[in-house]
N, C-alpha and C positions, 0 to 999 in steps of 0.2 A: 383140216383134220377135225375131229370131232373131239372137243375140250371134255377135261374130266367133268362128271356131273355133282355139285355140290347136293348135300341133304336139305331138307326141309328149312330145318333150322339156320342153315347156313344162309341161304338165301335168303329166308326171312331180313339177315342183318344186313345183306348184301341190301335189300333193299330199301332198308332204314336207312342205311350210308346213303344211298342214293338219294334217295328224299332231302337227304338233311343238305348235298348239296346244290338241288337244284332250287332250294330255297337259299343258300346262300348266295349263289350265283343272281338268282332274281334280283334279291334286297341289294345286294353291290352293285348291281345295275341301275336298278331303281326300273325294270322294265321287264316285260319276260310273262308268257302263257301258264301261268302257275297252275291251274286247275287241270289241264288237259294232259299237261307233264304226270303232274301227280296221281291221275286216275291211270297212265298206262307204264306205271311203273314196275308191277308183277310182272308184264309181259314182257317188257323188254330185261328183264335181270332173266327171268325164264330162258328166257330165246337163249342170249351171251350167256351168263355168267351158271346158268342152269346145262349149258352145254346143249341145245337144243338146237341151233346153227350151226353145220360144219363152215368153222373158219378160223383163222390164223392169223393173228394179228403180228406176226416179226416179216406175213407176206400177204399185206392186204388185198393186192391183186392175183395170190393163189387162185390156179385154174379152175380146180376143183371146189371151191368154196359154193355154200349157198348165197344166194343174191337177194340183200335184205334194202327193201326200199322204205322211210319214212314218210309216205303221202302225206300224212296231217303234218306237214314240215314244223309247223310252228310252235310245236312242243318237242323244238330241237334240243331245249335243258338234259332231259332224259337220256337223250338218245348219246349227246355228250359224257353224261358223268359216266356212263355203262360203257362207251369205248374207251375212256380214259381208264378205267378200272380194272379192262381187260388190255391195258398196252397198248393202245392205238396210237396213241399217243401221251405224255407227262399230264399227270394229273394237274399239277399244277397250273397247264393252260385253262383250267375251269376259274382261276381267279380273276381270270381278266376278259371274260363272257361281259359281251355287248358293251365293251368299252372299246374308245377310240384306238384304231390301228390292230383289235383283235382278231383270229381267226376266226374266229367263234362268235357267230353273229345271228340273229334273232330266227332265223331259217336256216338247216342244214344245207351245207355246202358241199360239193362233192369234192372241191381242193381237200380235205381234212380227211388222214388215210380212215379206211372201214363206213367209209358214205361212199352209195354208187352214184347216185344222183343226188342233185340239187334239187328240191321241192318247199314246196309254200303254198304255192298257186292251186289251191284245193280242188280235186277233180281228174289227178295227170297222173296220180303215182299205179293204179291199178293198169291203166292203158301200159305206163311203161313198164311191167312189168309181166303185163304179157304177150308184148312183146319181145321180150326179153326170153321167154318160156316156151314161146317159138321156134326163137332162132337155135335155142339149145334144144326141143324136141329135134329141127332142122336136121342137128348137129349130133347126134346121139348121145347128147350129155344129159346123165341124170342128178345135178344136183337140184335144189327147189330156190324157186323162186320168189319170196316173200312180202306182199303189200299190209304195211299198219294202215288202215283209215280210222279217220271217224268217223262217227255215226251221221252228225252233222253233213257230210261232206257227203256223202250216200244221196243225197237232193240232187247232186251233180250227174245232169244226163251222162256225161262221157262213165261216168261210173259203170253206167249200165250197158253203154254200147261194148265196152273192156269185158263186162261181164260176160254176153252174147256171144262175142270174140274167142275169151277163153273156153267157152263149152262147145261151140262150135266146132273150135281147130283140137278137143277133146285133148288140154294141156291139163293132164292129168298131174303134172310137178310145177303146178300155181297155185298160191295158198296164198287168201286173202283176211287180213284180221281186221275186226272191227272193233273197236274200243267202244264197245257201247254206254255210253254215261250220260246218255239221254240227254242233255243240254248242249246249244250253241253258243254265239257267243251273247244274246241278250235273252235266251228265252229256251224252253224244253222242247224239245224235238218233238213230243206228239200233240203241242200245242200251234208250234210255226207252222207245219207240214208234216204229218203224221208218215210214219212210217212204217208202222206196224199195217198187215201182218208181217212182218222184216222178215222172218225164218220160208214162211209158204214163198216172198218173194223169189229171194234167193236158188229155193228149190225150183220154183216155176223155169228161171233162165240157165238149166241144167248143172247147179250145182251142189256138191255133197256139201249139207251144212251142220255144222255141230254147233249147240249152243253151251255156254260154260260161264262158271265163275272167274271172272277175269282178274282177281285178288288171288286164288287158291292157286299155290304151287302144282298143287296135287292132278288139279283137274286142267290146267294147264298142260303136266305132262300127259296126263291121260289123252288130251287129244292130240296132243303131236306125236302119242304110237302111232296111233290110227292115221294122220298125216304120214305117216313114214311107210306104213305097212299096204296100206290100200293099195291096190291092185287094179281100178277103175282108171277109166282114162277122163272121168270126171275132175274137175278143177276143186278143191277144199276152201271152205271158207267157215270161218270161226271168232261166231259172233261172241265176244265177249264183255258181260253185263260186269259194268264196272261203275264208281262211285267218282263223280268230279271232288277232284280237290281230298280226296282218300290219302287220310293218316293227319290232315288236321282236321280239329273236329269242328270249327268255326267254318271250315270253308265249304268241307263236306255236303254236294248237292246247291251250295248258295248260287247264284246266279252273279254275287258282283266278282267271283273269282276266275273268271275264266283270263281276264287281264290284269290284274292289279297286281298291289304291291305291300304286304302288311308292315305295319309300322308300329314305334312305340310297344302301347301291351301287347296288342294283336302279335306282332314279331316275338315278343318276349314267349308268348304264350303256345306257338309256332314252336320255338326253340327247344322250349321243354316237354313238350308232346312227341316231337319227333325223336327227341334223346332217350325220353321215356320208354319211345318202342325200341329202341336198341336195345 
């Protein structure tokens, strides 16, 4: 079913909460993707907690649910505290993230209700998902089918063969998001392997592409109308230009956060930034 839509504002804090504990989860680990988490945290409050995914967390295998897959696995933080927040499961299991015997381990898992797959292995979540978009064109079911990538992970040929695929078999309800925050894990995307022009790409391998602010509520929903209302049998993809390590200001863009772990001031100073924005 399709959740009520929170306001601007609402989200806003939904997504400060979020923040605040995919940083605690890290620091209690002492391990954990903090930059990657952090840059795709609008989208994912958007998606859930914005009401932008029809789904139901008291029936995570509802039939009619859209089919949300996290390819960049490893900023599984995120993806956690947003299904914990929408009932997937006790919030409370976010305290024991990547500690011995936890569910909740450095890569989503599909055992954990509201994950369809298991992913990490970067390069696999757009193939299966359309896949997936397929078998329900096959099937005449119209709900959509959703890949997060990132931008990094876009170097990955199978990316493009999934691309090819979906325009091809013209799976008009495959919608692919790219977290664009321009850095990997030691280095910026248009320095390792350039990827620009990214947008004329996308368009080339027959797909509708929107580009958007991937922080702004606003422009988030604005393009999942037009995901919703299109009419094309063309596949959606929606690059969105986002900031690594966005909502601390020390990590913001740096390059040593894409794995680490703040401590001491840095933590302290972490702490109150993120409180700050609530």
């Amino acid at each position: 079913m399709m959740r009520p839509r929170l306001n601007v504002t609402e989200l806003q804090a939904k997504a400060s909460w979020v923040r605040q504990q995919v940083l605690e989860m890290i620091t209690s680990a002492g391990h954990g993707h903090i930059g990657g988490s952090l840059s795709a945290v609008e989208i994912l409050v958007a998606l859930y907690q914005g009401g932008l995914l029809s789904h139901d967390p008291r029936q995570p295998d509802w039939e009619q649910r859209d089919r949300f897959i996290m390819s960049k696995g490893h900023a599984a933080e995120v993806l956690y505290a947003v299904l914990a927040d929408e009932g997937f499961f006790d919030v409370e299991l976010l305290q024991t993230y990547g500690k011995s015997g936890s569910r909740l381990g450095g890569h989503v898992d599909h055992h954990l209700p509201g994950i369809e797959v298991s992913t990490g292995s970067l390069g696999h979540g757009l193939g299966l998902a359309a896949g997936l978009a397929l078998a329900a064109k096959l099937d005449n079911k119209d709900f959509l089918t959703v890949a997060l990538m990132g931008d990094g992970e876009c170097y990955e040929g199978s990316v493009w063969e999934s691309a090819m695929f979906g325009a091809h078999h013209q799976l008009g309800r495959l919608v692919a998001i790219i977290d664009r925050n321009q850095q990997i894990t030691l280095d910026y995307t248009e320095a390792a392997n350039q990827l620009e022009p990214f947008t004329d790409k996308w368009k080339a391998f027959g797909w509708d592409v929107i580009e958007l602010d991937g922080h702004s509520f606003e422009e988030i929903s604005q393009a999942w109308s037009h995901v919703r209302e299109h009419t094309t049998n063309m596949p959606v993809v929606l690059i969105a230009n986002t900031i690594k390590g966005k909502g601390i200001s020390f990590m913001e863009g740096d390059l040593n956060w894409h794995h680490n772990v703040p401590k001491g001031e840095q933590l302290e100073v972490a702490i109150r930034e993120l409180a700050t924005d609530g």
